[in-house]
Chimera marker file (.cmm) of the C-alpha trace (Angstrom):
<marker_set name="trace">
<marker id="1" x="12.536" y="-38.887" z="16.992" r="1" g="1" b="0" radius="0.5"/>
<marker id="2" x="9.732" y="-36.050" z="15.991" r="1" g="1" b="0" radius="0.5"/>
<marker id="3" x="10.247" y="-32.938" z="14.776" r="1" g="1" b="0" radius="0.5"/>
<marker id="4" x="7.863" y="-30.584" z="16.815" r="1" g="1" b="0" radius="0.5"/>
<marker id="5" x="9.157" y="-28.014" z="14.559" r="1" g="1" b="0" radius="0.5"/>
<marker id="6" x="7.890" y="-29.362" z="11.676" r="1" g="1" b="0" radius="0.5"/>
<marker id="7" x="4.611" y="-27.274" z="11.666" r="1" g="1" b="0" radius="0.5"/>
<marker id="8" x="5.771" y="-23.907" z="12.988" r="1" g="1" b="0" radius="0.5"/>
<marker id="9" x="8.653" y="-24.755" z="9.432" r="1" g="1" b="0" radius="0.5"/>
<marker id="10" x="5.128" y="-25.340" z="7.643" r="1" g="1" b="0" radius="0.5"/>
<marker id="11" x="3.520" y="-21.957" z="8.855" r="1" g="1" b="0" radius="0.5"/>
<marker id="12" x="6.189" y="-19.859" z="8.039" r="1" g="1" b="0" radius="0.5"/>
<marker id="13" x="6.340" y="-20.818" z="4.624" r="1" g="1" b="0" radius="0.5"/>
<marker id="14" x="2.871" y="-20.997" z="4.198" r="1" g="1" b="0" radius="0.5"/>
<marker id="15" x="2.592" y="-17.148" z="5.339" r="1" g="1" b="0" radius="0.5"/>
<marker id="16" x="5.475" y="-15.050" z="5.086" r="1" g="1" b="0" radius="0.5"/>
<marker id="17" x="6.132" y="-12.279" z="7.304" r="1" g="1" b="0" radius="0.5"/>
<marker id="18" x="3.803" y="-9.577" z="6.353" r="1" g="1" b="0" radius="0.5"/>
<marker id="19" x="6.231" y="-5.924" z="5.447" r="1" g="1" b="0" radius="0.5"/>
<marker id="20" x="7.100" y="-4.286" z="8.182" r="1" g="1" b="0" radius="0.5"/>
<marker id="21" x="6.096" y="-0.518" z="8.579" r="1" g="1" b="0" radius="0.5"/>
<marker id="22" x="8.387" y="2.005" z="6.743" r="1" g="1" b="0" radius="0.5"/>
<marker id="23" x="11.169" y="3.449" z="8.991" r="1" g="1" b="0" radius="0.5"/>
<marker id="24" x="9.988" y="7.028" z="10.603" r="1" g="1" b="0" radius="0.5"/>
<marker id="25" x="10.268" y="10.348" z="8.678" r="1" g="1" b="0" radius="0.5"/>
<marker id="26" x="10.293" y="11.843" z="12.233" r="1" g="1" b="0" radius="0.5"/>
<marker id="27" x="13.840" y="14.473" z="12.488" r="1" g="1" b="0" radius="0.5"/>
<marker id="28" x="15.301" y="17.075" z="10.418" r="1" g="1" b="0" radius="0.5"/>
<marker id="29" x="16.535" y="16.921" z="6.962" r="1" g="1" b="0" radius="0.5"/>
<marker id="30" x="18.683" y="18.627" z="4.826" r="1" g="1" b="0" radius="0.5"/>
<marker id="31" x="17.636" y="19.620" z="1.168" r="1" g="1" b="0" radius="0.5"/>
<marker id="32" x="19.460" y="18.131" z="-1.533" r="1" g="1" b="0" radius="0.5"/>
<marker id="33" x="20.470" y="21.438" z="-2.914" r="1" g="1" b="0" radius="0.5"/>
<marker id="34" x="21.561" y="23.175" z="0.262" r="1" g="1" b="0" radius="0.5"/>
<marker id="35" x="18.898" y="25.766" z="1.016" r="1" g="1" b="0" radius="0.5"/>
<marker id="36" x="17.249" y="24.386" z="4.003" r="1" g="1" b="0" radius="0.5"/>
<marker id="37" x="16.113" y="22.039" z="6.506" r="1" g="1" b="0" radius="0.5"/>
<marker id="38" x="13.409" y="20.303" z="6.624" r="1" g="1" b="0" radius="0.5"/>
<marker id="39" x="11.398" y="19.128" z="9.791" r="1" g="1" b="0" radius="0.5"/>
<marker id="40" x="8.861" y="16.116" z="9.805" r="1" g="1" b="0" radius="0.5"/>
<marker id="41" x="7.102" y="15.558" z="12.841" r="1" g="1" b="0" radius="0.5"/>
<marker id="42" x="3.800" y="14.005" z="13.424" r="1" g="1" b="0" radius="0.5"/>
<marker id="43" x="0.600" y="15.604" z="12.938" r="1" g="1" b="0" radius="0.5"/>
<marker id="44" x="-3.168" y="14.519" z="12.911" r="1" g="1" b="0" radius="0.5"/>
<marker id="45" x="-2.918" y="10.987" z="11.660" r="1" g="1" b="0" radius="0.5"/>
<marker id="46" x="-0.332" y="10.958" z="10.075" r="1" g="1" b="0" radius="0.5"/>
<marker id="47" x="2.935" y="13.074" z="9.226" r="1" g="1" b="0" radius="0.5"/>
<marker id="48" x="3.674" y="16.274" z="8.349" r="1" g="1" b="0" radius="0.5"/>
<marker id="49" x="6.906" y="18.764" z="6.729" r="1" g="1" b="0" radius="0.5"/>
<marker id="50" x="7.936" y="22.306" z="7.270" r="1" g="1" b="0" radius="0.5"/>
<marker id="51" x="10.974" y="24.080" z="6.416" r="1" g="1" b="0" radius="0.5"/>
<marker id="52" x="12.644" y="25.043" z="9.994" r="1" g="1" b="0" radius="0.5"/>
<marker id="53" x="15.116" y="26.896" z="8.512" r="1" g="1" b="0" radius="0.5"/>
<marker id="54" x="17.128" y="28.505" z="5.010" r="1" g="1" b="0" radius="0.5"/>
<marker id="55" x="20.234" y="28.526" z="5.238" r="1" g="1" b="0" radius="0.5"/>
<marker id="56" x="20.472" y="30.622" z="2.074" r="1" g="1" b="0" radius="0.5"/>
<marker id="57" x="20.906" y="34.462" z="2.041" r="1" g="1" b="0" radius="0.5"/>
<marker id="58" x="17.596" y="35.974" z="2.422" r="1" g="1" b="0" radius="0.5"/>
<marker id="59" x="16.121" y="39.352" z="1.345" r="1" g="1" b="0" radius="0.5"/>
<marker id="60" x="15.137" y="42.114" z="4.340" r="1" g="1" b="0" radius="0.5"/>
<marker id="61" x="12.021" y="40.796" z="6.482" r="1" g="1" b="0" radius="0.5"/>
<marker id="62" x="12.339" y="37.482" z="4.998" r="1" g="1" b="0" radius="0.5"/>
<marker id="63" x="11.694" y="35.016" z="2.008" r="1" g="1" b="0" radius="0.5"/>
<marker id="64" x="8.701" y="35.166" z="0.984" r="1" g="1" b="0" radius="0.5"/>
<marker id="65" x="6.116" y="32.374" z="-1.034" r="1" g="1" b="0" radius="0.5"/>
<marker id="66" x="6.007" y="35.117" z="-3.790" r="1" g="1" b="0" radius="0.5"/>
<marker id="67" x="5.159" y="32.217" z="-6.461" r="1" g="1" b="0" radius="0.5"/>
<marker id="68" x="2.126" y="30.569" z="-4.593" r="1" g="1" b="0" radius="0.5"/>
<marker id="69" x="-0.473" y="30.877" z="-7.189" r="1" g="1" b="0" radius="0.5"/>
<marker id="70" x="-3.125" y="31.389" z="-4.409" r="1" g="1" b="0" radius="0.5"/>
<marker id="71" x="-2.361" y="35.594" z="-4.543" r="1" g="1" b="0" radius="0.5"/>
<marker id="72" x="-3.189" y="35.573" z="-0.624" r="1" g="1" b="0" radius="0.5"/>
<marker id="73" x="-0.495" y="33.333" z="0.500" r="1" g="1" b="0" radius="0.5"/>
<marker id="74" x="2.642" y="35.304" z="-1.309" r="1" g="1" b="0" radius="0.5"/>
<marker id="75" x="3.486" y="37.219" z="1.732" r="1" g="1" b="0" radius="0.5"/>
<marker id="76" x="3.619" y="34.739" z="3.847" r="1" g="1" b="0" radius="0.5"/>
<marker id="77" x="7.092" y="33.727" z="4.719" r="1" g="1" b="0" radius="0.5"/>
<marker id="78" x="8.902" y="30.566" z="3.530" r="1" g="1" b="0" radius="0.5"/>
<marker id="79" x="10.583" y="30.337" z="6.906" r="1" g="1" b="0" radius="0.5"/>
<marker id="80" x="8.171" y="28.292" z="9.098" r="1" g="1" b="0" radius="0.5"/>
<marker id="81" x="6.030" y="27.270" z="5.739" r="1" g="1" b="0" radius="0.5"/>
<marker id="82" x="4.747" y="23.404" z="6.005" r="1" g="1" b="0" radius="0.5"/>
<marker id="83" x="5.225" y="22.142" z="2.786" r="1" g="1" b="0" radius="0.5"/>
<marker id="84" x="3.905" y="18.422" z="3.648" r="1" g="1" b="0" radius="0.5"/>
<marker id="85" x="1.342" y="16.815" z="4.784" r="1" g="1" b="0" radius="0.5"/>
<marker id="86" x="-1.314" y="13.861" z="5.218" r="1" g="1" b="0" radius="0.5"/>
<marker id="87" x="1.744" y="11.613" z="5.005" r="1" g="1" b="0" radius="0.5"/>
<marker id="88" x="0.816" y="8.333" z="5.800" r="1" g="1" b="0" radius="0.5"/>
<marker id="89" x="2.436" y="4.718" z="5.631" r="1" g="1" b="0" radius="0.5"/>
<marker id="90" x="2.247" y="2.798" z="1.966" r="1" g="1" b="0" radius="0.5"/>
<marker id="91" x="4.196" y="-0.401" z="1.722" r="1" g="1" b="0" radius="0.5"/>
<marker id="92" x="7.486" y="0.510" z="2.992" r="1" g="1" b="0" radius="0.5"/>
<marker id="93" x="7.277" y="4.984" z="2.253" r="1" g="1" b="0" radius="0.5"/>
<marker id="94" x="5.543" y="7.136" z="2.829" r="1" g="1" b="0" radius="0.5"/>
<marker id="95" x="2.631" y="8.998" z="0.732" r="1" g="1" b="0" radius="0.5"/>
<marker id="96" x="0.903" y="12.237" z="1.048" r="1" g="1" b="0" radius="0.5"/>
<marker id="97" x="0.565" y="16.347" z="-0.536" r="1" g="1" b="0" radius="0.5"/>
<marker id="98" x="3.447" y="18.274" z="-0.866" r="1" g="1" b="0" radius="0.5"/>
<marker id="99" x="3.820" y="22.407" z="-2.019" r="1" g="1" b="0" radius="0.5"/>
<marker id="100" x="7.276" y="23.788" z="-3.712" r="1" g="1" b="0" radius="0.5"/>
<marker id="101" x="7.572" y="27.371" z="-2.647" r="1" g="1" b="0" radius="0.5"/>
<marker id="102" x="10.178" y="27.138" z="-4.987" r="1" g="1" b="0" radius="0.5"/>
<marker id="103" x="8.149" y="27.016" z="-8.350" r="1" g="1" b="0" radius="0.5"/>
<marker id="104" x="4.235" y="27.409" z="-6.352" r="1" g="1" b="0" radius="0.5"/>
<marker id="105" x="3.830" y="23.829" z="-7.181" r="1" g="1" b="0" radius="0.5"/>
<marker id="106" x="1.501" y="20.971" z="-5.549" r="1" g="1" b="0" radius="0.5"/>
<marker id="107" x="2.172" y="17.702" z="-5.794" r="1" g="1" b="0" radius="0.5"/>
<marker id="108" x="1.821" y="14.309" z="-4.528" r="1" g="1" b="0" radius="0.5"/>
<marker id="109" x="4.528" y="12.686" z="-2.363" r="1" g="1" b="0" radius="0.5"/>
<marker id="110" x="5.940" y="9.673" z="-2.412" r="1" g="1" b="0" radius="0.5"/>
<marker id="111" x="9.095" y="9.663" z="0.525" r="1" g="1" b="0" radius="0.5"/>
<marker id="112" x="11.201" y="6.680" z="1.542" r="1" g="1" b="0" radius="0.5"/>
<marker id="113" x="13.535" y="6.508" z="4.356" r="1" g="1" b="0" radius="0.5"/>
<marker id="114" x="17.116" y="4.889" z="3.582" r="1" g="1" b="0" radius="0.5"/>
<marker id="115" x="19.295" y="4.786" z="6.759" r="1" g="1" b="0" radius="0.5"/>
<marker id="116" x="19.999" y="8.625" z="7.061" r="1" g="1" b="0" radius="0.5"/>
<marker id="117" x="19.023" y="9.611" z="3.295" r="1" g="1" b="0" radius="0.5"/>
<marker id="118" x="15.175" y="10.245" z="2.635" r="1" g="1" b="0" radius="0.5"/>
<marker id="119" x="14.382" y="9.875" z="-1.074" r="1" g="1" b="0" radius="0.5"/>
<marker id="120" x="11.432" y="11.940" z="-2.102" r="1" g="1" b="0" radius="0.5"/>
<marker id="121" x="9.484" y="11.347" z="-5.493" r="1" g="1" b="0" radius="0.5"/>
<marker id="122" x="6.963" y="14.584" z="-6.424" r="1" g="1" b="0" radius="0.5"/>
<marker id="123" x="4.484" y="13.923" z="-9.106" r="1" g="1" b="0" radius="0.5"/>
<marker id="124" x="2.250" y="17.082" z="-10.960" r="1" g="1" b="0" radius="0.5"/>
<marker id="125" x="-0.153" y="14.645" z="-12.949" r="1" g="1" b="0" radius="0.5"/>
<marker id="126" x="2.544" y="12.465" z="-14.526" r="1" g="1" b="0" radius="0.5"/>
<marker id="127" x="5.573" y="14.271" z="-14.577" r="1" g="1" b="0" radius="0.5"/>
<marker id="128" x="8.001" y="13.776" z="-11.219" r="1" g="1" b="0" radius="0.5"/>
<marker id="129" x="10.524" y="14.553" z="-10.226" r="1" g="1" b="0" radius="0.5"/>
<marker id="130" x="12.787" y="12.875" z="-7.157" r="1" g="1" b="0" radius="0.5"/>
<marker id="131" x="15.356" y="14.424" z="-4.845" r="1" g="1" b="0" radius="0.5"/>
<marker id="132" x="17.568" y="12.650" z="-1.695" r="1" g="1" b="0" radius="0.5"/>
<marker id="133" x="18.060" y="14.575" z="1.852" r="1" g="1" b="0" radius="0.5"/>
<marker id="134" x="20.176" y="14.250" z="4.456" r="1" g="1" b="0" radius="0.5"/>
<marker id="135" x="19.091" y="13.437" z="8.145" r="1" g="1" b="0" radius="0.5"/>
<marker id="136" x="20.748" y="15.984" z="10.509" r="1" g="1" b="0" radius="0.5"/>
<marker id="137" x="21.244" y="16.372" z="14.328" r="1" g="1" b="0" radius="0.5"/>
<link id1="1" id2="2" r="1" g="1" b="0" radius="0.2"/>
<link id1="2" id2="3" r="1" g="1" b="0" radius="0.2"/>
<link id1="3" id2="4" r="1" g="1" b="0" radius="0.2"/>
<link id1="4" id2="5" r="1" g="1" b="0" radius="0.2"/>
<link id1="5" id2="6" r="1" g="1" b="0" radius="0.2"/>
<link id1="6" id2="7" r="1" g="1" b="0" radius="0.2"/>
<link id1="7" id2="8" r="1" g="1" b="0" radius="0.2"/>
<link id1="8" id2="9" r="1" g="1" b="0" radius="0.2"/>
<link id1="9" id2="10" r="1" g="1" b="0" radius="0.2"/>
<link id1="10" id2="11" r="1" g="1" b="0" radius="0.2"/>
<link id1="11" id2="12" r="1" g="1" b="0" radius="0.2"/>
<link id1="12" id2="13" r="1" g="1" b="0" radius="0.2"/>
<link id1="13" id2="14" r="1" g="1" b="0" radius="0.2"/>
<link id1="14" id2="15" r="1" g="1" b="0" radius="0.2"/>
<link id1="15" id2="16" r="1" g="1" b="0" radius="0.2"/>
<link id1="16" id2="17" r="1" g="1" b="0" radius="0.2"/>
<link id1="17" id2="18" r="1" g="1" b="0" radius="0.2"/>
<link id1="18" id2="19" r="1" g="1" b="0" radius="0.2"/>
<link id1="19" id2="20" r="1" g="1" b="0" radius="0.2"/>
<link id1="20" id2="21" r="1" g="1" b="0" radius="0.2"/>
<link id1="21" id2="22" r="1" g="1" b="0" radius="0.2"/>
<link id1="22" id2="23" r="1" g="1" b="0" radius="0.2"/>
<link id1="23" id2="24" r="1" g="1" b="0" radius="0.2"/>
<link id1="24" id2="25" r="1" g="1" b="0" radius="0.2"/>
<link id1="25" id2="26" r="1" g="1" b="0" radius="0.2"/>
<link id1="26" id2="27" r="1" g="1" b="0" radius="0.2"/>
<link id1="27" id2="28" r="1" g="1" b="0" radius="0.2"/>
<link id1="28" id2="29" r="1" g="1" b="0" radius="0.2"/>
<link id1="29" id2="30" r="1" g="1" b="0" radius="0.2"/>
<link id1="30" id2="31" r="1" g="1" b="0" radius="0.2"/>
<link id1="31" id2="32" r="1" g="1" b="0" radius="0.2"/>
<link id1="32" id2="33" r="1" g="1" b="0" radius="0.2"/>
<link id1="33" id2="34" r="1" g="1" b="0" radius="0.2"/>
<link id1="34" id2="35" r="1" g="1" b="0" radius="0.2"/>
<link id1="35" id2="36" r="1" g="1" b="0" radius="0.2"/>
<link id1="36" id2="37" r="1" g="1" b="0" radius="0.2"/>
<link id1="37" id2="38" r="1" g="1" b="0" radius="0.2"/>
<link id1="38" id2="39" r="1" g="1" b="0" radius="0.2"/>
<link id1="39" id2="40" r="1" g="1" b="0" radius="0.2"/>
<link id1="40" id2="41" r="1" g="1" b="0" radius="0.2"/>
<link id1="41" id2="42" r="1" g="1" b="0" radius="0.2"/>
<link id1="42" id2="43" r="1" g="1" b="0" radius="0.2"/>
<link id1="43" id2="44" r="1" g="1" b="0" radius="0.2"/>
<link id1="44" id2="45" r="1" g="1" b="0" radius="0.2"/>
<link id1="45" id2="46" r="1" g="1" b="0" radius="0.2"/>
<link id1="46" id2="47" r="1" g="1" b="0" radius="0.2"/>
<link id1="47" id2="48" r="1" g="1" b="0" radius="0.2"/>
<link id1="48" id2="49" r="1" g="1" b="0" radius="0.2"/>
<link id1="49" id2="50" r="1" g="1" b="0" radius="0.2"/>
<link id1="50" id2="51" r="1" g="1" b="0" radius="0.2"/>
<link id1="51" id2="52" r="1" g="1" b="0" radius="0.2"/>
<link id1="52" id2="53" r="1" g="1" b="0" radius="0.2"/>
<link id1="53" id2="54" r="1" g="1" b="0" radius="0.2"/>
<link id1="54" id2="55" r="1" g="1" b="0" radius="0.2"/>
<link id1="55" id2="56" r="1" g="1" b="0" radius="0.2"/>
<link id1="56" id2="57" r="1" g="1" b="0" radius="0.2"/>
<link id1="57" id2="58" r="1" g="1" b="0" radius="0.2"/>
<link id1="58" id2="59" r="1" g="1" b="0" radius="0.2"/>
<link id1="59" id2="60" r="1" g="1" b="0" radius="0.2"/>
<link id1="60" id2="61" r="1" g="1" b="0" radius="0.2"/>
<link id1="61" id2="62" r="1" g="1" b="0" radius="0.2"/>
<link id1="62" id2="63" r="1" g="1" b="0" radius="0.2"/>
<link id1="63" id2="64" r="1" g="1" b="0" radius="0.2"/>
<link id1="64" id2="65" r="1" g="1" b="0" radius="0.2"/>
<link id1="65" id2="66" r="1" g="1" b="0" radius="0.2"/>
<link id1="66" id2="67" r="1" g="1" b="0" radius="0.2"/>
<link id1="67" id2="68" r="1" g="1" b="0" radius="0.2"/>
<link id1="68" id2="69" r="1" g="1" b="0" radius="0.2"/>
<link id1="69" id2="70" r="1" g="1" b="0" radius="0.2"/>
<link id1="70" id2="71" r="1" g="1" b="0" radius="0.2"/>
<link id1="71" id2="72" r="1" g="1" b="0" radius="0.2"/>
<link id1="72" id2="73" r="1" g="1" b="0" radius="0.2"/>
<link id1="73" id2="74" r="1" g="1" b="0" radius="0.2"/>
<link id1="74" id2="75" r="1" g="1" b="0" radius="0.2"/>
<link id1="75" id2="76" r="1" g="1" b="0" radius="0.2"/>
<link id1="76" id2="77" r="1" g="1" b="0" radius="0.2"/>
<link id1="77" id2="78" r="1" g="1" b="0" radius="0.2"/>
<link id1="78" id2="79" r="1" g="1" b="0" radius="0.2"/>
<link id1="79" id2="80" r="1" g="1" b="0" radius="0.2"/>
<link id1="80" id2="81" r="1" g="1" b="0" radius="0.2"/>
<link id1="81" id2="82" r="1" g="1" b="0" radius="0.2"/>
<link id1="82" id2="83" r="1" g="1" b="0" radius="0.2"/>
<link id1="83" id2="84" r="1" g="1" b="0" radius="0.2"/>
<link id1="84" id2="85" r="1" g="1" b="0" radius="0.2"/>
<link id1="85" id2="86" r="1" g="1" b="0" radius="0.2"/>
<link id1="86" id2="87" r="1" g="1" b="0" radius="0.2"/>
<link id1="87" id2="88" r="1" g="1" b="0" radius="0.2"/>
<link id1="88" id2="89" r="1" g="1" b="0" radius="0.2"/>
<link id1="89" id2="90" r="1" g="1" b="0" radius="0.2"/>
<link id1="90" id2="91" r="1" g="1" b="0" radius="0.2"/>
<link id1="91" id2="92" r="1" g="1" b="0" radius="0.2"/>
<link id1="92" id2="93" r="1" g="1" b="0" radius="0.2"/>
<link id1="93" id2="94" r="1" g="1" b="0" radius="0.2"/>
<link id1="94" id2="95" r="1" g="1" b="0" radius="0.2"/>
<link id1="95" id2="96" r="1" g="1" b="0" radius="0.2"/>
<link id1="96" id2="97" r="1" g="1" b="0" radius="0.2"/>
<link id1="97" id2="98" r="1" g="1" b="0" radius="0.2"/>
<link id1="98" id2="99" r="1" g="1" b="0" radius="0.2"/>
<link id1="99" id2="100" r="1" g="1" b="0" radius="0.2"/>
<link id1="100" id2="101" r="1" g="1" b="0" radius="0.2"/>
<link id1="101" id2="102" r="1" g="1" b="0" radius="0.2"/>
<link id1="102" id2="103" r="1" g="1" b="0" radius="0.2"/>
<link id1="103" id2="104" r="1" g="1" b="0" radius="0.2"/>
<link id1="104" id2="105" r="1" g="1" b="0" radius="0.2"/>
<link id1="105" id2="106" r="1" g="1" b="0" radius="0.2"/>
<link id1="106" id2="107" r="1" g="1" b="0" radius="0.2"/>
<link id1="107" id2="108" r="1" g="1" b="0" radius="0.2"/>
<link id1="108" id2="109" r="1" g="1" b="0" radius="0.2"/>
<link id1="109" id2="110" r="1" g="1" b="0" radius="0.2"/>
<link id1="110" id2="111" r="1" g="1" b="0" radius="0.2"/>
<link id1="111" id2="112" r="1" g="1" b="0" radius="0.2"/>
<link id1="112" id2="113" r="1" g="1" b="0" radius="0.2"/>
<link id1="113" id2="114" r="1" g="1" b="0" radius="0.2"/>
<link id1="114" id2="115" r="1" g="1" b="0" radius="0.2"/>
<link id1="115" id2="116" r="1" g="1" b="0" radius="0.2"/>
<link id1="116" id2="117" r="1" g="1" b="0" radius="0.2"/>
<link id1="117" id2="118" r="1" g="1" b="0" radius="0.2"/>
<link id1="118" id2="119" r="1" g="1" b="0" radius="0.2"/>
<link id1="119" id2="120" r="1" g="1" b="0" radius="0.2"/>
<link id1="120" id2="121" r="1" g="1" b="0" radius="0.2"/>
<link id1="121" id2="122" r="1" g="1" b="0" radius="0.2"/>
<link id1="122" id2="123" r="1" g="1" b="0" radius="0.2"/>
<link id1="123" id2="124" r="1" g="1" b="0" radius="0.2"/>
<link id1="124" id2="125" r="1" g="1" b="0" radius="0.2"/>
<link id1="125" id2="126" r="1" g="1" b="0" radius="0.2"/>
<link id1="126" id2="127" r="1" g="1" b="0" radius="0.2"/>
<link id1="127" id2="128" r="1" g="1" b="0" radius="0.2"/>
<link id1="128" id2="129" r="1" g="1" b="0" radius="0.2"/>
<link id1="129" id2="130" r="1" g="1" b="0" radius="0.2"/>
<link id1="130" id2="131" r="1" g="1" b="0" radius="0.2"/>
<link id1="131" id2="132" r="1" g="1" b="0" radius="0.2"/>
<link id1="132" id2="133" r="1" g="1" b="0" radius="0.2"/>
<link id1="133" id2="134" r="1" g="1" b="0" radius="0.2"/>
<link id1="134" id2="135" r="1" g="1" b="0" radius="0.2"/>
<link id1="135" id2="136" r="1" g="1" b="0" radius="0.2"/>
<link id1="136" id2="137" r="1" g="1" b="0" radius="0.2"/>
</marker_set>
């Protein structure tokens, strides 16, 4: 008897399956220390972050980005703020720019999707830092 499935055996081994695409940022998230959420939707080509919400006590007429070290952009508020973008696909995350309103930081983002935990790695030249959401709702 032949095998027929000799050469479809051969062609798998020969090329194995190329990665697949890294599973969607798309939802909300919920920062690892509490004081947000997070929303990532597409935008442009690729994806994009901004903070939906605080869920932390803020002062009258809002949070503002009072450590943005662009002078013009500290009275803007933090509520509604996107804080990522240009995220595209790399290997099985995601890369792209991110901004801290926290410390008036940009950095580059490296995000990786886990089941309902999102790991996100921030670099400033070669000091990072990484943090782990939540997926919510």
């Amino acid at each position: 008897m032949v095998c027929r499935f000799g050469g479809a055996l051969a062609a798998f081994v020969a090329f194995p399956a190329l990665a697949s695409p890294p599973a969607s940022l798309a939802g909300r998230w919920k920062t690892d220390d509490g004081k947000g959420i997070v929303a990532m939707a597409p935008c442009g080509g690729g994806m994009c972050g901004r903070i939906e919400r605080l869920l932390i006590e803020e002062p009258p007429g809002g949070q503002r980005d009072v450590r943005n070290p662009d002078a013009d952009k500290r009275g803007r508020k933090v509520e509604g703020l996107q804080i990522y973008w240009n995220l595209v696909q790399t290997g099985d995350g995601w890369k792209g720019q991110g901004y801290s309103p926290e410390d008036g930081r940009y950095y580059t983002a490296h995000l990786r999707v886990n089941g309902d935990r999102l790991t996100m790695k921030g670099c400033v030249s070669i000091f990072c830092r990484t943090v782990t959401w939540s997926r919510i709702g």
